[in-house]
DRENZA-743149 format. One record per residue: y negated, x, z of N, C-alpha, C in turn; residue in three letters. Coordinates in steps of 0.001 Angstrom, whole numbers, plus 500000, padded with zeros to 6 digits. Example, Ala and Ser with C-alpha at 12.3 -4.5 7.8 and 13.67 -1.06 7.14 Angstrom:
! DRENZA-743149
505690513190507800504500512300507800503300513200507800Ala
502250512850507080501060513670507140499970512900507870Ser
This chain:
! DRENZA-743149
501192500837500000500000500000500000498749500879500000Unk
498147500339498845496444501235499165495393500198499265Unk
494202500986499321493233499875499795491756500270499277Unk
491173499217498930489965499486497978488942498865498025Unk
487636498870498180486405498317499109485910497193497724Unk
485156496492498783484756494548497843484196494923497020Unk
483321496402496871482399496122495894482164497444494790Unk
484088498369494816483739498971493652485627499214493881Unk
485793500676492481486704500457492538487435501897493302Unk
486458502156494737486958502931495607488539502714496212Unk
489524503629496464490728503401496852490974504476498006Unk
491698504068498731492131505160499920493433504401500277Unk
493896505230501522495163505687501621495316504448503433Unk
495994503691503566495712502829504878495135504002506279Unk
495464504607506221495282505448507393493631505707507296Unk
493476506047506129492257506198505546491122504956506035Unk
491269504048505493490542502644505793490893502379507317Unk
492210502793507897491753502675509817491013503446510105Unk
491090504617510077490037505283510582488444505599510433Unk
488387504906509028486390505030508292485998503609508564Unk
487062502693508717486758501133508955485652500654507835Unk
484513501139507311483695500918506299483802501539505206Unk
483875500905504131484118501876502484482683502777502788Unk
482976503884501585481475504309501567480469503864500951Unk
480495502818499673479746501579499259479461501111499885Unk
479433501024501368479146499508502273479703498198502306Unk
481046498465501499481614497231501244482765497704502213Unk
484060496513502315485011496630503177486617496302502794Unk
487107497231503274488272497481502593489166495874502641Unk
489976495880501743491226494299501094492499495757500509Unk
493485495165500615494583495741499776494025495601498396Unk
495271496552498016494798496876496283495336495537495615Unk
496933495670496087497791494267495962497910493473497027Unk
497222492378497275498019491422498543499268491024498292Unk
500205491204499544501658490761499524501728488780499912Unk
501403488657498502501060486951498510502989486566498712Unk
503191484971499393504289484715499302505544484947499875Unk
505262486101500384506589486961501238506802486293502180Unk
506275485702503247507121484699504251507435483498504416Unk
508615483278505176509527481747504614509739481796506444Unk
510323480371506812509897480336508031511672480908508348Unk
512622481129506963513748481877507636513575483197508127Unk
512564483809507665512012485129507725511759485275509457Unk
511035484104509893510329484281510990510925483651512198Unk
512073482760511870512435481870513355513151482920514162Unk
513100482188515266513288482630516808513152484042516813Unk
512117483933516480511761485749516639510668485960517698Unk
510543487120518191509383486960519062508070487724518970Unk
506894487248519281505923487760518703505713488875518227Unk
506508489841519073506648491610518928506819491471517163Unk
508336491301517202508989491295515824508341490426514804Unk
507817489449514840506893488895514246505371489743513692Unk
505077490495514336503708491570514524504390492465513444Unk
505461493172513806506557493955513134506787493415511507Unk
506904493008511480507338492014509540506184492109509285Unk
504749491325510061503818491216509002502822492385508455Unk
502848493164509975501905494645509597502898495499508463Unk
504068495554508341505092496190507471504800496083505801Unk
503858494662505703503517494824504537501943495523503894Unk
501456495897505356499948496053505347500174498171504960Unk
500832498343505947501167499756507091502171500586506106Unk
502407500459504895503868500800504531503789502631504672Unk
502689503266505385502918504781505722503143504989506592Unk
503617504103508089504195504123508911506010503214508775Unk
506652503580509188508190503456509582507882502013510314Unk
509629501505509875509296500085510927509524500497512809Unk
510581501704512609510498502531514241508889502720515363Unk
507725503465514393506627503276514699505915502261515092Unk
506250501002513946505484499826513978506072498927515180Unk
507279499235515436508334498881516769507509499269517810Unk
507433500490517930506626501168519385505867500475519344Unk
504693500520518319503398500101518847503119499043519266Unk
504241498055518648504475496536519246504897496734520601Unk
505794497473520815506135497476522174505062497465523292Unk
504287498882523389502784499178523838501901498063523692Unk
501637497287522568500662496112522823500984494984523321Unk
502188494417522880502643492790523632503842492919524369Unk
503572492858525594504400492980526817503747492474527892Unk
504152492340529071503952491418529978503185492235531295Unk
502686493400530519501467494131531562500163493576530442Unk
500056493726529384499032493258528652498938491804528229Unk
500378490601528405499444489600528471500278488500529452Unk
499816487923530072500399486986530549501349485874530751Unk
501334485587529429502181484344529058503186485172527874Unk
504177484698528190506180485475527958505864485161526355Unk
505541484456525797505501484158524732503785484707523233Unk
503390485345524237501847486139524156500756484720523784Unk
501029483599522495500303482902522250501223481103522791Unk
501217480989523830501440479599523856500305478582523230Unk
501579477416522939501117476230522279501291475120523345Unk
499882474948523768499581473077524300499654471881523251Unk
500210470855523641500162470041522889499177468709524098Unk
497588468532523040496918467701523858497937466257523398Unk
498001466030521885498668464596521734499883464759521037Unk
500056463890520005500713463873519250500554464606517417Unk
499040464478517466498671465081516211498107465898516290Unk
498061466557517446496876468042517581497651468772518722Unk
498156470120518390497908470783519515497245472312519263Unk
497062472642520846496313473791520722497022475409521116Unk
496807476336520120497480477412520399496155478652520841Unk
496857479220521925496151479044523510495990481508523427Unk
494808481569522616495021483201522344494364483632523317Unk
494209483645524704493542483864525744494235484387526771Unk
495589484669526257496488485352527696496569487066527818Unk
495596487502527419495357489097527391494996489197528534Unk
494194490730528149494027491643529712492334491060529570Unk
491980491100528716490225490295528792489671488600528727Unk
491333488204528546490917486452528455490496486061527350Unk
490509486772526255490247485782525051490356486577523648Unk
490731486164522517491428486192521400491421487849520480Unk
490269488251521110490511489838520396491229490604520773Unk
491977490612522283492830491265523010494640491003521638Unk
494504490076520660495360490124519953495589491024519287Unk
494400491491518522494282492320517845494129494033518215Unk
493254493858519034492962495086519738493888495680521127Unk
494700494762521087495851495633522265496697496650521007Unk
496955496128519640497978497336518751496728498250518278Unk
495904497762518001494397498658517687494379500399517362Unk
494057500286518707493998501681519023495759502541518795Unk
496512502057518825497816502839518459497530502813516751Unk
497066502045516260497663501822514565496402503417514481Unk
495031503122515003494401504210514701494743505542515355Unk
495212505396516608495819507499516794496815507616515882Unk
497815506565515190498739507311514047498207508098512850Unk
497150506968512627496604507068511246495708508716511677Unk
495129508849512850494421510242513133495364511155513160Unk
496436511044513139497668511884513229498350512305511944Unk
498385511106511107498581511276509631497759511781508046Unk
496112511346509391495272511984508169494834513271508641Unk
495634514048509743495395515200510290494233515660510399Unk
493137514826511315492317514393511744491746515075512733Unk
491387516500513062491242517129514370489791516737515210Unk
488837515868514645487436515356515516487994514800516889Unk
486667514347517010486497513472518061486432511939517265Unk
486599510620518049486701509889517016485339508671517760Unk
484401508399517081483908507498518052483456506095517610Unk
483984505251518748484178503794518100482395503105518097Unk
481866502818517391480731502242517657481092500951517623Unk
480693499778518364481040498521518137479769497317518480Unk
479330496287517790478244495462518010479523494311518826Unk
478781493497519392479773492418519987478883490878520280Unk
479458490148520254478915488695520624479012488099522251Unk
479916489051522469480859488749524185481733489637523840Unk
483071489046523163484406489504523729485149490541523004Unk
484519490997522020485083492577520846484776493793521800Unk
483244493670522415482884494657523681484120494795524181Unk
484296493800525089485071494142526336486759494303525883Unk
487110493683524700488681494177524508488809495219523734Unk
487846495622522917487753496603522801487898498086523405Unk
487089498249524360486750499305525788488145498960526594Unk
488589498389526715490177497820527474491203498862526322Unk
491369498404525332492055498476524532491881500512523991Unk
490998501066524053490555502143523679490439503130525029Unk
490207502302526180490214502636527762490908504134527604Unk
490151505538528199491119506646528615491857507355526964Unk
492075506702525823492822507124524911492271508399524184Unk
492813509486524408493025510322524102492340510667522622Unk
491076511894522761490821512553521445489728510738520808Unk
489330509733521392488478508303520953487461508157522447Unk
486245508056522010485328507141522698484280506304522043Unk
484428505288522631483322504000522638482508503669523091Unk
481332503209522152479921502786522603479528501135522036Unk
479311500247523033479415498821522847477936498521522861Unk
477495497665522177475873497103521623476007495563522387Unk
475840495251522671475566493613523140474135493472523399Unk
473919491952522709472832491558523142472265490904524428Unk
471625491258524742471314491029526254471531489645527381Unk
470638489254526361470221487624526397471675486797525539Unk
472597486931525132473513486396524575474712486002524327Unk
475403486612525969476484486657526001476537486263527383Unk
478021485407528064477883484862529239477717485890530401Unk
476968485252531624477185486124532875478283486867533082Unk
479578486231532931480981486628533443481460487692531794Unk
480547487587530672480886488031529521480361489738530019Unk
479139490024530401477810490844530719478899491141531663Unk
479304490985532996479587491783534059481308492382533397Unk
481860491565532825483536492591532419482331493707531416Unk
481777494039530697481217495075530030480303496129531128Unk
479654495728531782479118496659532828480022496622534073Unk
481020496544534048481842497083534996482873497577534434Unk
483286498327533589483904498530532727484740500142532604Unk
486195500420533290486346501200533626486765502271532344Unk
486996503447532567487216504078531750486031505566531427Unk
486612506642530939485396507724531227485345507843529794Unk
485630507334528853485067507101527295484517506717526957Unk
483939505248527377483278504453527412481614504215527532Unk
481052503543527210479902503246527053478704502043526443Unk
478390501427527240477606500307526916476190499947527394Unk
476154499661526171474292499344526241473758497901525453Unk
473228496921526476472793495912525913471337496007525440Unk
470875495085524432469813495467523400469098494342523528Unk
467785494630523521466717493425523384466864492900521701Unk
467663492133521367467828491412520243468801490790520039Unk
469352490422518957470703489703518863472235490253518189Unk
473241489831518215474302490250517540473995490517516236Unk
473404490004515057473036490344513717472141491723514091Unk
471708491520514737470710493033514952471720494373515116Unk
472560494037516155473372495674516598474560495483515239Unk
474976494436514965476188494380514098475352495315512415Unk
474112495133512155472987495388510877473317496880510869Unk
472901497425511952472452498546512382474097499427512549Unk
474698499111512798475986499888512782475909500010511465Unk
476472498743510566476816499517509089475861500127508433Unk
474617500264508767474232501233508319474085502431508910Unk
474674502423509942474824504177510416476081504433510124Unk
476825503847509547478421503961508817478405504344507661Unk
476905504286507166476987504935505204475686506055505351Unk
474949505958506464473865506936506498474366508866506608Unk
474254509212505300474716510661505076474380511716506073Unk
473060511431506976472544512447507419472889512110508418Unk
472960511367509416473765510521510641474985511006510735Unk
475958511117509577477169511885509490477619512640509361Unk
476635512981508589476661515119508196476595515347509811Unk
475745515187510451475377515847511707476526515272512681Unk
476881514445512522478410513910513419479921514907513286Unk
479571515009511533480641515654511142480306517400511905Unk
479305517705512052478759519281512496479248518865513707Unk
478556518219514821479498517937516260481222517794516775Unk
481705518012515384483238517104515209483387516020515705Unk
482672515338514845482496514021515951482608512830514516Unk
483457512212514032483507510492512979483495509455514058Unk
482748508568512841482611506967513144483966505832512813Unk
484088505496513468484959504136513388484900502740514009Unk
485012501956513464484678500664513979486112499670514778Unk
485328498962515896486397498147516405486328496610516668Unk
485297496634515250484850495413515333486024494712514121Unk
485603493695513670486849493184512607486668493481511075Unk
485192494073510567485020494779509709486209495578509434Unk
486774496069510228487828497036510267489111496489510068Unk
490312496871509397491478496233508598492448496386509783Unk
492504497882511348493101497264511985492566496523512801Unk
491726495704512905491277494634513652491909493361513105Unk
491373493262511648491537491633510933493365491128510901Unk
493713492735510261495012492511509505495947492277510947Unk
495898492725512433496687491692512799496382490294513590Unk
495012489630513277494735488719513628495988487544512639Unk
496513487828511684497360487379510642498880486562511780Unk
499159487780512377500217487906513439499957486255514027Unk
499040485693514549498855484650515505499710483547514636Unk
498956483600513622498950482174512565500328482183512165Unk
501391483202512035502385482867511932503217482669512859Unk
502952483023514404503520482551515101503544481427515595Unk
502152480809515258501852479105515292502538478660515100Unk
502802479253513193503799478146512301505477477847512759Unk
505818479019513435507039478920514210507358478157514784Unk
506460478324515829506014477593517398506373475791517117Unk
505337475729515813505010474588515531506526473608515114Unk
507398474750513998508684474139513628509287473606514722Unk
509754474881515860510627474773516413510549473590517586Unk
509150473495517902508938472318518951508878471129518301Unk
509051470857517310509277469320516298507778468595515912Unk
506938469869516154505730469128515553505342468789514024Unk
506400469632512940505962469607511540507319470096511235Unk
507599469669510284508751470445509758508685471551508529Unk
509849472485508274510112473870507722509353473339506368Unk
508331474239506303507533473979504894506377473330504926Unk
506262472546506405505135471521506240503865471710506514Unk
502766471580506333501952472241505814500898471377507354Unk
500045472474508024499194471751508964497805472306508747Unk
496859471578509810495178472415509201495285472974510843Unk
493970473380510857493897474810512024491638474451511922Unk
491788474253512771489873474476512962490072475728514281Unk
489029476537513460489012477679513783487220477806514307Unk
487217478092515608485510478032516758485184479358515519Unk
483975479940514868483736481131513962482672481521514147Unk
482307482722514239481379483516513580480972484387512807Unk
481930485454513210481863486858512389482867486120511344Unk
483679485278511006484426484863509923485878485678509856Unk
485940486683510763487515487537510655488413486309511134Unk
488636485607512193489425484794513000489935483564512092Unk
488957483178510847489426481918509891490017482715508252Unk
489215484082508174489701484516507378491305484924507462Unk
491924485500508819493160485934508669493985484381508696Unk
493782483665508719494192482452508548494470482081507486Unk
493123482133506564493623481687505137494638483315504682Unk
494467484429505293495468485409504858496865485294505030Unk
496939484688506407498389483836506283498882483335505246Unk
497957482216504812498238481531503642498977482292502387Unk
498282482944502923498414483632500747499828484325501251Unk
499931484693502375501554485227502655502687484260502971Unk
502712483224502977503241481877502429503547480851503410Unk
502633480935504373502706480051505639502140478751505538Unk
502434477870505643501956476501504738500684475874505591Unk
499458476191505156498979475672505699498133475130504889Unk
497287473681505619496268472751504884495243472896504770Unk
494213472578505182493134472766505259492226473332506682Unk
491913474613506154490995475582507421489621474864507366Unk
489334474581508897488233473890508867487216474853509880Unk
485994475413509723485360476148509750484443475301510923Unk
484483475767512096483790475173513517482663475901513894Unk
481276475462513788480023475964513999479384475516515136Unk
478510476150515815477481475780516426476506475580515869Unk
475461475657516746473874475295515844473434476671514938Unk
473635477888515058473709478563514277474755478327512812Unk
475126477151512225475640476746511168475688477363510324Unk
475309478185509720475166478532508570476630479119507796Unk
477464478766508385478683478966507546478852476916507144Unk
478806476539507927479210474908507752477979474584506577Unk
477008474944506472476047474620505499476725475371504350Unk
477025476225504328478159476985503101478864476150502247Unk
479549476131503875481104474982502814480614473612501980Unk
479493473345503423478873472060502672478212472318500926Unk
477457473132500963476765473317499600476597474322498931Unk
477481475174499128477656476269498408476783477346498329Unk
475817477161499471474680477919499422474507478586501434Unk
475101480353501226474781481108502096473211481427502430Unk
472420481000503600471410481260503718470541481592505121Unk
469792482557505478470158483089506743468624483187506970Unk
468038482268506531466794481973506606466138480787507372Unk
466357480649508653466546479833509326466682480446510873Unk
466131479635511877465664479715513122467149480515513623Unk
467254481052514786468281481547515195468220481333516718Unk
469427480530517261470040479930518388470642480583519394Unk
470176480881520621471008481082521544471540479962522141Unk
473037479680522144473706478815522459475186478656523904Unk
475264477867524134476742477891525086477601478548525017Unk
477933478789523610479451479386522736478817480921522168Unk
478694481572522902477429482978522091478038483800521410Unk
479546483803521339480090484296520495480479483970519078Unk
479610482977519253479441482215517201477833481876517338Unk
477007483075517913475599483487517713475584483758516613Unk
475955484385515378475772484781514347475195484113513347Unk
474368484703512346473721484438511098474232485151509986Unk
474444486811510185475206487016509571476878487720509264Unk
477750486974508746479619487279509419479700487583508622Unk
480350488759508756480480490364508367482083490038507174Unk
482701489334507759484248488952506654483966488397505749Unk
482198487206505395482420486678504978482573487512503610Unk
482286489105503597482336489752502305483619489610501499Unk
484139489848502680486256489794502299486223488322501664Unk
485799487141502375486341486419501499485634485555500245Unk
484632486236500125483701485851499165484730487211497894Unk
485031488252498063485838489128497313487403488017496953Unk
488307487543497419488871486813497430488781485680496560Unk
487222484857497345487136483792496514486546483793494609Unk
486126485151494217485838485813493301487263486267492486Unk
488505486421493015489336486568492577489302488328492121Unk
488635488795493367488700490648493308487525490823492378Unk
486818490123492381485840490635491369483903491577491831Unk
484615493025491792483756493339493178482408493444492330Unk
482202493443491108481099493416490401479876492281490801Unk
480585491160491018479953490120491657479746490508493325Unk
481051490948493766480423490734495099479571491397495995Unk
479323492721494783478311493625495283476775493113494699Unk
477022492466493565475797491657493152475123490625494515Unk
476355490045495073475907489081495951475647489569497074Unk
475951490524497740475780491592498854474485491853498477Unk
474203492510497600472665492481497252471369491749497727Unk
471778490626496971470992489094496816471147489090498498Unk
471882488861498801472137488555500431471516489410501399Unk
471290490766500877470223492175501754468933491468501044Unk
468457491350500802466876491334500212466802489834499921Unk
467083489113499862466718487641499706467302486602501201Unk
468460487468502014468565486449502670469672485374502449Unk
469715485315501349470808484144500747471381484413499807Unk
472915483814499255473804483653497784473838482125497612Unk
474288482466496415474499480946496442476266481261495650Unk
477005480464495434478052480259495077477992479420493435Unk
478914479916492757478813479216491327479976477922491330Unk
479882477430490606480345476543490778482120476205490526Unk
482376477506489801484196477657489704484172478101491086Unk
483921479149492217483770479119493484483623478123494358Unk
482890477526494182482712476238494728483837475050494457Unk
484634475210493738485877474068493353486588475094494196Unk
487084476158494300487985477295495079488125476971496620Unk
485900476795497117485852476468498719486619475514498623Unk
486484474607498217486962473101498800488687472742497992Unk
489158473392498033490600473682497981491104474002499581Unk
490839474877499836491422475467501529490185475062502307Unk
488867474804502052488181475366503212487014474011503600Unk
487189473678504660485824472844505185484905473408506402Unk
483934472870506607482652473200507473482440472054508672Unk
481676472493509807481374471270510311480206471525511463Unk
479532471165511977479248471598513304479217470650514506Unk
478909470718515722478117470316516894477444471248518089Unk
476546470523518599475491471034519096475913471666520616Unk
474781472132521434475031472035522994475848470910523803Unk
474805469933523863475564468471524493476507468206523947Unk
476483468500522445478349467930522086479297468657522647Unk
479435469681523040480162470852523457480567470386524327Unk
479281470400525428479380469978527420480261468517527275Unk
479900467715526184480589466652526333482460466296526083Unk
482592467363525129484207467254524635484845467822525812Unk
484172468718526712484880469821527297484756468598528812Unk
483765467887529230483878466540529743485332465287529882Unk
485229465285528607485782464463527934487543465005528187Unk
487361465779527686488895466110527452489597466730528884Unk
488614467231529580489111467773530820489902466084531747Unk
488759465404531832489044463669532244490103463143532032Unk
490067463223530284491192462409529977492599462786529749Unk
492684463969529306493448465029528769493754466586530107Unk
493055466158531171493670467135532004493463468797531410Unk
493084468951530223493021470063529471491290470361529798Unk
491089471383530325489760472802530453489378473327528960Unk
488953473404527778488059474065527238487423475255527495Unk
487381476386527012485915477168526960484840476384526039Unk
483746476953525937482890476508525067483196476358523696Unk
483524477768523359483956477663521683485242476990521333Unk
486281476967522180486718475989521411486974474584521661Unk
486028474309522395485471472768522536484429472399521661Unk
483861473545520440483118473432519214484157473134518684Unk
485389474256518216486604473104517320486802471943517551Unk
487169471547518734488117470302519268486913469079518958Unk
485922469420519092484310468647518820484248468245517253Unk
484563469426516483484551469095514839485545468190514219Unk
487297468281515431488149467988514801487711466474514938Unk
487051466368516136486672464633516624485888464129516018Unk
484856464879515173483827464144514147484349464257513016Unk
485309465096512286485452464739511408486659463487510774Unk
487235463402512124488714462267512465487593460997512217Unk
486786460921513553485824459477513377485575459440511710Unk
485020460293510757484274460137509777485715460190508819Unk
486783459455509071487865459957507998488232460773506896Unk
487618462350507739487693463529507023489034464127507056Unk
489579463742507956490866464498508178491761464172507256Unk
492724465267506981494132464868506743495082463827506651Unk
495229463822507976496304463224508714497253463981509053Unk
497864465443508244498340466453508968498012466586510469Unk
499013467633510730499515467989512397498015469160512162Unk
497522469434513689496000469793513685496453470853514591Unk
496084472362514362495519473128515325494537473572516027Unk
493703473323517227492802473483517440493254475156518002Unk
492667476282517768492857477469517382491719477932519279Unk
492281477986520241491597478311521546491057479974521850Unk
489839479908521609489807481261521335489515481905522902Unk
488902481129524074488874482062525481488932481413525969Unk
489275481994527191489870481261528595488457480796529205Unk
488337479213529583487274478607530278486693479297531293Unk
487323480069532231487052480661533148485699481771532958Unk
485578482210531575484946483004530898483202482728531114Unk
483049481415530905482287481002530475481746479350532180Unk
481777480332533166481622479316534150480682478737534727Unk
479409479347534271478250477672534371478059476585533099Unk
478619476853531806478352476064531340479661475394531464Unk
480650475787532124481949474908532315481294473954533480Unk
480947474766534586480280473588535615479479472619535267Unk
478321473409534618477261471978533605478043470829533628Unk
479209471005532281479831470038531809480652468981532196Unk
481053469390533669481536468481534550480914468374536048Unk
479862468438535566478748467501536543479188468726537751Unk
479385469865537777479272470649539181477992471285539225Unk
478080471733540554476608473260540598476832474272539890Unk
476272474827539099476022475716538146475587477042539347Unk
476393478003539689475413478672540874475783479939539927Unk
474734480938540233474008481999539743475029483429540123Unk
476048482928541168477374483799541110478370483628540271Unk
478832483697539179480096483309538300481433483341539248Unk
481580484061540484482356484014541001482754482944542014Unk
481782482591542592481725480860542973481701480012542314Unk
481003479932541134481454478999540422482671478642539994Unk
483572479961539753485140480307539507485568479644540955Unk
485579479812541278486425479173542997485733477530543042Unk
484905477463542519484650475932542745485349475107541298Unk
485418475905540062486287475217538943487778475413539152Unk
488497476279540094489767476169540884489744475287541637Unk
489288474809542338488923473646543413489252472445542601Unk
488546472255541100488958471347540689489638471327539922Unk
490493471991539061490940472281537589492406472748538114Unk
492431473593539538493930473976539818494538474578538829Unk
493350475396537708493947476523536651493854477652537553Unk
494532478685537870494079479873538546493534480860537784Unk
492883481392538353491786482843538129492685483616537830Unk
492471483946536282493177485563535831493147486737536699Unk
494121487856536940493775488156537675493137489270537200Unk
492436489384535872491470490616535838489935490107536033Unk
490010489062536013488532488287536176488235488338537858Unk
489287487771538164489117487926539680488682489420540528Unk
489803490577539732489322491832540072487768492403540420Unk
487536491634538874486081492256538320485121491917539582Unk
484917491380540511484576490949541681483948492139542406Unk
484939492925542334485104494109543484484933495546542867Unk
484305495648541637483935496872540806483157496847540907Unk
482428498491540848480971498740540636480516498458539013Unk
479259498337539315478347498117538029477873499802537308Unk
478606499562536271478348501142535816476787500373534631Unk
477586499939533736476424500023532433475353498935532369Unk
473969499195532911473194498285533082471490498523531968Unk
471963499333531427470584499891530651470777498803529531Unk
469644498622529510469495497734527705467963498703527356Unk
467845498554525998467310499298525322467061498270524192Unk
465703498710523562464942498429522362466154498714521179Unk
465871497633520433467238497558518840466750498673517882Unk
465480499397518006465254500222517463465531502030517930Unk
465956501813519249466541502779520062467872503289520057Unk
468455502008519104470143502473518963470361503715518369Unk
469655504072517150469854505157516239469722506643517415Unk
468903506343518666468912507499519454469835507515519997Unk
470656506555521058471656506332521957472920506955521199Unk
472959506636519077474250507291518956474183508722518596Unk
472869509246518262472543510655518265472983511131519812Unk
472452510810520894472766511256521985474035511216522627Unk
474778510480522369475898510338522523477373511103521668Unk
476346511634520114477359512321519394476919513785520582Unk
475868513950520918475292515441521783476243515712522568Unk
476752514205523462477053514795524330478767514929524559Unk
479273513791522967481095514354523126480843515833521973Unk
479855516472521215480173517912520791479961519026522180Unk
479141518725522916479110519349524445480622519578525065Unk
481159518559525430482385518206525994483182519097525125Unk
483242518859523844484149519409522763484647521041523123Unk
482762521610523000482776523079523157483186523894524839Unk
482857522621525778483199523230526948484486523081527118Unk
485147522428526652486755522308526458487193523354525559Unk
486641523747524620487595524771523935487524525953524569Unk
485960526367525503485715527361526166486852527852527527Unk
487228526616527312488311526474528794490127527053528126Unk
490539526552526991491363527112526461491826528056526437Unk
């Protein structure tokens, strides 16, 4: 398998694309060939997530052994890294919807999928592309890429990370797992601006020559651990087929039968590996694209017109803060049918204007697999109301934006009628004054009382890394001007070539 960026006809080697995570065009790596079709649900029954992880990276990875791809499964899904025996359990709220539940990691919510094999797929690939730097992860975050990230990269050998969050934008209980945040690699700094701001500003210190020349003089490369990056996206893939399993074997749909999935979105990796499922032959219906008031993907689907020209929302769900999602390149490359001539045209249009618009054979393509939708604040507080009442079932915010879309678009007889996944991307606990808001409690200014007062009523128990976080010191509390980043990663390349040289001095 090789791999070749959206918007020319650059190619590299997989190890290659884990470790640069950004083409040098600025575009982002897709296989040369996608392995469309290859799975059948004989392929996949009673298997367990490990081995499941195992089959599908096998078609991504083919320069690693399936022995390797074994280990690394081993190391990521096991029952020190996630909680539940089965890694992604499936709730069933009714009869036509249930929800598959990606929140049983070491950080409580859905990137810990990806980023627990992460960091192993990249020390191979540093091993294979005989790689002697330092390796350093820069990462922008919304909430939860920060913190599973730095978990996931924690202590690892010859890699350190520096996390961007926006200040103002991510929950209390989101802010304290990142500034308490153990590990001597590590590093985080929240920014007076927003996720489009630190997420902007990375890729372009990912193609800036002189930024790298001088990284490369420190022995020091960039890599990303955000979902830009192929090992981030490519095993978000892993979930969706274990759904489809899940789904056979408990008698919700039968072998072949085809269900939809509303997916809470922002950065667009989490709906994109979904429809990537697809194309690897997992039957699914229609992906329905779950927005907040930052919409601008649901205005997409609606009219074919990307546009990022428009007020920008801090909201409940802050991890679908975004204006602009970074996959949507991948699947605008996709929906082009590989045609990177266009999609660097539209990358263009999209830097300097702000907006694309979609043609209209594209536009018959969206609305084949893909719908849009949104709701607001109060709709949120209200489903997560609602469903807690009636349904005994807790919500986080975001995906009480799905479960919210699936309910407006059911009222408005948008749906199917297919079997429905509402796709749970974090554990409620995460997110605990606007969980209190929503069911009429005190909202108090400790997340940790508030946590003991939504146990009081909910009788879900406190993870126990959330609970930990209680009793750690506060390491990373600096935020800094968005125009200050470009210093923080100069200073930070200073100070792992420092380390570098006083270590070899020690040799």
């Amino acid at each position: 398998m090789k791999y070749k960026s959206t918007r020319s006809d650059e190619t590299v080697s997989p190890s290659y694309a884990l470790l640069h995570g950004l083409a040098g065009d600025g575009g982002l790596y897709v296989p040369v060939r996608f392995p469309e079709n290859v799975l059948t649900y004989d392929d996949i029954k009673e298997k367990t997530y490990k081995q499941i992880a195992c089959l599908v990276l096998s078609y991504f990875f083919t320069n690693f052994s399936a022995a390797d791809l074994e280990a690394m499964a081993d190391r990521a899904y096991n029952r020190e890294t996630f909680r539940a025996e089965t890694v992604v359990p499936l709730r069933s709220l009714d009869t036509d919807v249930s929800i598959a539940e990606l929140f049983h990691g070491r950080t409580s919510a859905f990137k810990d999928l990806a980023l627990s094999i992460f960091p192993h797929l990249l020390t191979a690939a540093k091993k294979e592309e005989t790689e002697c730097g330092e390796i350093l992860i820069l990462t922008a975050t919304s909430g939860d890429t920060g913190k599973a990230a730095m978990e996931g990269f924690k202590d690892v050998a010859g890699t350190h990370i520096t996390v961007f969050y926006p200040s103002d934008g991510v929950s209390s209980m989101q802010k304290m797992q990142m500034q308490k945040q153990e590990g001597g690699n590590v590093d985080v700094k929240a920014i007076y601006g927003n996720f489009d701001d630190a997420q902007s500003f990375l890729k372009r210190v990912f193609t800036d020559k002189e930024v790298n020349a001088y990284a490369q003089k420190k022995g020091v490369m960039f890599s990303s651990a955000n979902s830009i990056n192929i090992g981030r996206l490519l095993p978000q893939i892993v979930y969706y087929v274990s759904t489809y399993a899940a789904l056979v074997e408990n008698g919700s749909i039968g072998v072949g039968e085809p269900f939809d999935i509303v997916v809470p979105t922002g950065n667009f990796g989490n709906i994109l590996a979904a429809y990537l499922a697809g194309k690897m032959g997992i039957p699914l219906g229609q992906l329905i694209c779950a927005s907040n008031k930052n919409k601008v993907l649901a205005d997409f689907f609606a009219s074919g017109t990307y546009d990022m020209n428009r007020p920008f929302y801090t909201t409940n769900s802050p991890s679908m803060d975004i204006l602009l999602s970074s996959n949507f390149e991948r699947f605008l490359y996709y929906l082009t049918g590989g045609d990177t001539d266009k999609v660097a045209a539209w990358e263009k249009e999209l830097a300097e204007t702000g907006r694309l618009t979609a043609g209209e054979a594209e536009r018959a393509a969206l609305t084949e697999h893909f719908a849009g939708d949104w709701i607001d604040d109060e709709e949120t507080k209200f489903v997560i109301n609602h469903t807690f009442n009636d349904n005994m079932y807790l919500f986080d915010p975001h995906s009480a934006v799905a479960y919210g879309v699936y309910l407006k678009r059911k009222r408005a007889g948008l749906m199917s009628g297919r079997h429905t996944v509402i796709m749970a991307t974090a554990h409620p606990y995460k997110f605990p004054s606007v969980i209190c808001e929503a069911l009429g409690l005190p909202a108090d200014e400790d997340p940790f009382d508030a946590l003991e007062r939504l146990y009081a009523v909910s009788a879900i128990n406190i993870p126990k890394p959330l609970k930990r976080l209680q009793k750690l010191p506060l390491r990373f509390t600096e935020t800094i001007n968005k125009d200050a980043m470009k210093t923080a990663v100069m200073e930070t390349i200073d100070r792992i070539g420092a380390h570098t040289e006083r270590r070899r001095g020690l040799e």
